[in-house]
N, C-alpha and C positions, 0 to 999 in steps of 0.2 A: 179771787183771781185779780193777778194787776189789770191796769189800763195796757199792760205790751204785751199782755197772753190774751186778749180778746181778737178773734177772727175778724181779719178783712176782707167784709162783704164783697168791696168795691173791688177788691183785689181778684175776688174770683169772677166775679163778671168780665172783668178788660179779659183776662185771660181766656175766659170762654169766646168772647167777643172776634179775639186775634186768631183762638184755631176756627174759628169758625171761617172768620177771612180770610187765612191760610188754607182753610180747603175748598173753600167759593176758588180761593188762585187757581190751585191747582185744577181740579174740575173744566174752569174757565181754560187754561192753558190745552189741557188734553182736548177737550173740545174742540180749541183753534188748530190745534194738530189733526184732529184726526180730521177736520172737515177739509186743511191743507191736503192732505194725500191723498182723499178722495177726490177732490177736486184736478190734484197732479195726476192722477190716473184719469179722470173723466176726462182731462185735456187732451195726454199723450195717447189714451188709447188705438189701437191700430184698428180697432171697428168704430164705427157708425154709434153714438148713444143720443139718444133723444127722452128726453123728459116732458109728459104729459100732465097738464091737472085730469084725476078721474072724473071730476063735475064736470068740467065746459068743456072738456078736448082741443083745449088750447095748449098750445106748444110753449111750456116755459123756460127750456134751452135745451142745446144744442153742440154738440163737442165740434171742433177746428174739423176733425176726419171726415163726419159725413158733409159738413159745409165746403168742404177742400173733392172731397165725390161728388156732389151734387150740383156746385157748380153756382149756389144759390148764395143771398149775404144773412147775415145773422139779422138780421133786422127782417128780414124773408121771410124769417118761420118762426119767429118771436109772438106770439101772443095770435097766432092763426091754427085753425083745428085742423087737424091732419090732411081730411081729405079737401082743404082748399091750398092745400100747395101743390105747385105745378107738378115738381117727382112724383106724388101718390097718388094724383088726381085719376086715374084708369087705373089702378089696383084694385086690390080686393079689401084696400083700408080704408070702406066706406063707413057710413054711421050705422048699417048692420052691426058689421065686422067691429065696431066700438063699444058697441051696444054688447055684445057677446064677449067680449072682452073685462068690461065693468062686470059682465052675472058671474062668469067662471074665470076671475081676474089674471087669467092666463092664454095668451093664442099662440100662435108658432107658423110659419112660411116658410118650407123649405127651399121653393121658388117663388120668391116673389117679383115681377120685373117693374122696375124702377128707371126712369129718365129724367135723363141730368138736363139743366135748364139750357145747354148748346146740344141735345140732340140726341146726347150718347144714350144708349141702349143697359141697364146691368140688372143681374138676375142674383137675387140674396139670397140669404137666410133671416128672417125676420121671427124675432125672440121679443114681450113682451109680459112680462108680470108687472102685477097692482098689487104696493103697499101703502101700508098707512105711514107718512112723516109729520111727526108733530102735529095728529089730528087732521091731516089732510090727505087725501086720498092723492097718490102719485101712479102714475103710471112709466115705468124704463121701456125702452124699445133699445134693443141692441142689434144692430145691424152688421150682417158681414157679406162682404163682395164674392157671390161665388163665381165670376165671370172666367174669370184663369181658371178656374177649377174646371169650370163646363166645357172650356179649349183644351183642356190634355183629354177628358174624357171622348171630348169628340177626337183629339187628335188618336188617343189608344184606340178608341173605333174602330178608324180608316185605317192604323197602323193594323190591327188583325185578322181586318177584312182581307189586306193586302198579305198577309201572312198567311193567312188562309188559301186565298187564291194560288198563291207560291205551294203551298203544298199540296193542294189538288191537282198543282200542275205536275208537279216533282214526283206524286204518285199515280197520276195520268202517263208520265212517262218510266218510270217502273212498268207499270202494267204492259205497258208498248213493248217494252226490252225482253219481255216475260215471253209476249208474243212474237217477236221476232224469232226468239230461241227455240220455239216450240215449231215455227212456221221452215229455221233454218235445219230442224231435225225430221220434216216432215220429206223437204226435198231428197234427204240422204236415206231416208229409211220409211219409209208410208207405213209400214206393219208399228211399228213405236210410235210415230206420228198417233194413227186410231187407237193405239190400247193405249195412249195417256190421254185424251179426249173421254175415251168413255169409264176410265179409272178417276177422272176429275171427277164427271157426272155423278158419278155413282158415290164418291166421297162424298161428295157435297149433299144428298141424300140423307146418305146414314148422320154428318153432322147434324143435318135439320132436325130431324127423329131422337139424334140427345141433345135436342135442345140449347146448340152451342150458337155463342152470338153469330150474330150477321159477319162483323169483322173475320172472327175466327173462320167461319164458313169460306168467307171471299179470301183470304190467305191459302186457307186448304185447297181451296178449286185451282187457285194460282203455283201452286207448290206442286201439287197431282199434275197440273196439265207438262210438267216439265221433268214429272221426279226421275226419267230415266236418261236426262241431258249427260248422264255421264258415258252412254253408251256411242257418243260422238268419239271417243278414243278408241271403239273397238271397230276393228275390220270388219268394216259389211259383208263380205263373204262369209263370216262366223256369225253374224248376225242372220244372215237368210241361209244357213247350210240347211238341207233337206234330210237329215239325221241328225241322230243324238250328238252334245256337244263329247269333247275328249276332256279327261279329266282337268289336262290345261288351257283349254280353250274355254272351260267353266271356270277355272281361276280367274281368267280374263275379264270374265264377264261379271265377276261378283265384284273387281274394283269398281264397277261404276256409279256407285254409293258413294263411295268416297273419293274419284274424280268429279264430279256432280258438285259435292259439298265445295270441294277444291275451287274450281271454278268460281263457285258463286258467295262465298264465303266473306269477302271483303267487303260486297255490295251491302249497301247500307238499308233494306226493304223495311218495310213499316211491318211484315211479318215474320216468321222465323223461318222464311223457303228453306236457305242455307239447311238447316238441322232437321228439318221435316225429310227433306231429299236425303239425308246424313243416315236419319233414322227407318225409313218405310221397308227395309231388309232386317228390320232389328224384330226380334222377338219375346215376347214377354218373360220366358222362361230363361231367357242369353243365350238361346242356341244362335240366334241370326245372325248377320254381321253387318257392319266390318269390326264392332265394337264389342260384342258379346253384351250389348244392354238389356237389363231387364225391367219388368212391372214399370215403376212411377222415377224409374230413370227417363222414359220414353215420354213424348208429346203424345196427347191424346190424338192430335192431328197425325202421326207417325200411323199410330196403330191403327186409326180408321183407314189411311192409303194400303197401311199391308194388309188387310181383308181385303178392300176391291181390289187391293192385286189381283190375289189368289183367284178371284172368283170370276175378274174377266179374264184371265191367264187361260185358267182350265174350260172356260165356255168357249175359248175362241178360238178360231183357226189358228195354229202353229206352224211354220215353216217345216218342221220333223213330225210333224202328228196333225189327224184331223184333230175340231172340236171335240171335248169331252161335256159336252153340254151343260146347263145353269144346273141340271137336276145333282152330277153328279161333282158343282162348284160345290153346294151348297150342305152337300152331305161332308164332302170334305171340310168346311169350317167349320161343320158344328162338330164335327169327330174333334178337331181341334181349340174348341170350343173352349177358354180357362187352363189351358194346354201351352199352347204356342201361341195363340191369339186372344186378344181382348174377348171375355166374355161378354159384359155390356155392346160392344160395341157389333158382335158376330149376331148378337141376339137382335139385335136395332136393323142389320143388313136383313135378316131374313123375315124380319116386318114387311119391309119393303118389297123383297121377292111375292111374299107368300099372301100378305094382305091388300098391300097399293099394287097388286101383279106389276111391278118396275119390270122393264126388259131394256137391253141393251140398244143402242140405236147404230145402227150400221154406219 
């Protein structure tokens, strides 16, 4: 072998030497990068960061935000353990709460309140995990302001409190208008006045018995006490005649279903009055009218008023007939029992006759 085909030791060394140095640069560069953008994030962050040693509980910095919240100088809270600065000093970030923090190096505040060094009052979220940096036990605290947050909460509050009110009131006076109509059909007509009072009643019963909410109930009692408003369009003299009606003076009389709905139809009720009154002539089978609706077209509210119709209709004294009394109400709905009428609900009515003895109140 020449002397110029013998390998240069020296040759390979520098060159180890140089990427070696080359990747110390590199290394060294990424490093000064990445600890640049953390640090540009620790600065501009819009929360609260605070950095603790886990051994002493001294504070070894602090971002512009919560110095700029707090109200306090960087030199303030520099190399002081948490609970001897004035903001945390009545928290609950005493040397317990540190101490519990180093075991399960994680705690959390979702209210925590905090006072700024002129006075102010602020209620956080306090976020703290313990890691290890370069063998040193570090503690983050990330702080965020919920104070705005707790002013819309409190402001949605009052706003629904006040919304609420407004609609108690608005369905306060619903009910009043319910009663005025029933009060302004009592002066025209007393026999209609008492059979929608005791056809409420008695609705409201059989709902209880299937079980229908309270809403539903108070809608039906409000709907029943009014469901025959449409007989204000019929002449009182046809209304109190002392015999049977004429076959036109019963056409007369079958619009007031759908005069009733007419009327009230636009009104905006937190129940379905309008269709309940629409519906209480209606029949399961579509013989009734003024719709010919049947089964599960109908409101269950519907079909509970067309039973207590029927049942205080025929028990009660009629301007062309005496009383046919409750014996002979009751035999009539169960003949028509799954028929023309709700079966559930004719079977629920005569619980109430035959077991709670329910009787009509004069």
């Amino acid at each position: 072998m020449s002397p110029s085909q013998v390998p240069d030791a020296s040759s390979d060394v520098t060159k180890n030497d140089a990427y070696q140095l080359d990747n110390k640069a590199a290394i060294d560069k990424a490093l000064r990068i990445s600890e640049m953008r953390y640090r540009r994030l620790f600065e501009t962050a819009q929360d609260g960061i605070m950095l603790i040693n886990a051994d002493t509980a001294q504070i070894e910095d602090i971002n512009p935000f919560l110095i700029n919240m707090l109200g306090y100088t960087y030199t303030e809270f520099l190399g002081k353990k948490i609970w001897e600065v004035g903001a945390f000093k009545d928290t609950a970030l005493n040397k317990e709460a540190f101490k519990e923090l180093q075991d399960k190096r994680y705690i959390r505040y979702d209210d925590l309140p905090l006072v700024a060094k002129d006075g102010r009052h602020f209620s956080v979220e306090f976020v703290s995990n313990a890691y290890d940096c370069e063998g040193i036990q570090v503690i983050q605290c990330n702080i965020r302001d919920n104070t705005d947050r707790h002013l819309v909460e409190l402001a949605l509050i009052e706003s629904n409190l006040k919304l609420s009110e407004y609609y108690l009131n608005l369905r306060k006076s619903l009910e009043q208008t319910i009663q005025i109509i029933a009060a302004t059909i009592s002066e025209r007509d007393s026999y209609t006045a008492g059979h929608q009072m005791r056809v409420a009643d008695l609705s409201s019963k059989i709902a209880k018995e299937l079980d229908l909410s309270e809403e539903q109930i108070h809608g039906l009692h409000l709907a029943a006490s009014i469901h025959d408003l449409g007989k204000i369009s019929i002449p009182a003299e046809i209304l109190s005649k002392p015999r049977r009606l004429t076959e036109l003076e019963y056409s007369l009389i079958k619009e007031h279903a759908e005069t009733g709905f007419n009327i009230l139809k636009e009104v905006s009720f937190p129940w379905p009055i309008a269709q309940i009154i629409h519906e209480h002539h209606e029949r399961i089978d579509g013989s009734g009218y003024p719709r010919g609706l049947k089964g599960d077209q109908l409101l269950i509210e519907s079909k509970i008023i067309a039973v207590a119709d029927v049942v205080e209709a025929m028990a009660s004294h009629r301007p062309y007939r005496p009383a046919l009394g409750i014996d002979a109400a009751l035999h009539e709905i169960t003949r028509q029992s799954g028929l023309t009428l709700d079966a559930t609900v004719v079977d629920a009515c005569l619980r109430i006759f035959n077991d709670q003895r329910y009787q009509f109140e004069d």
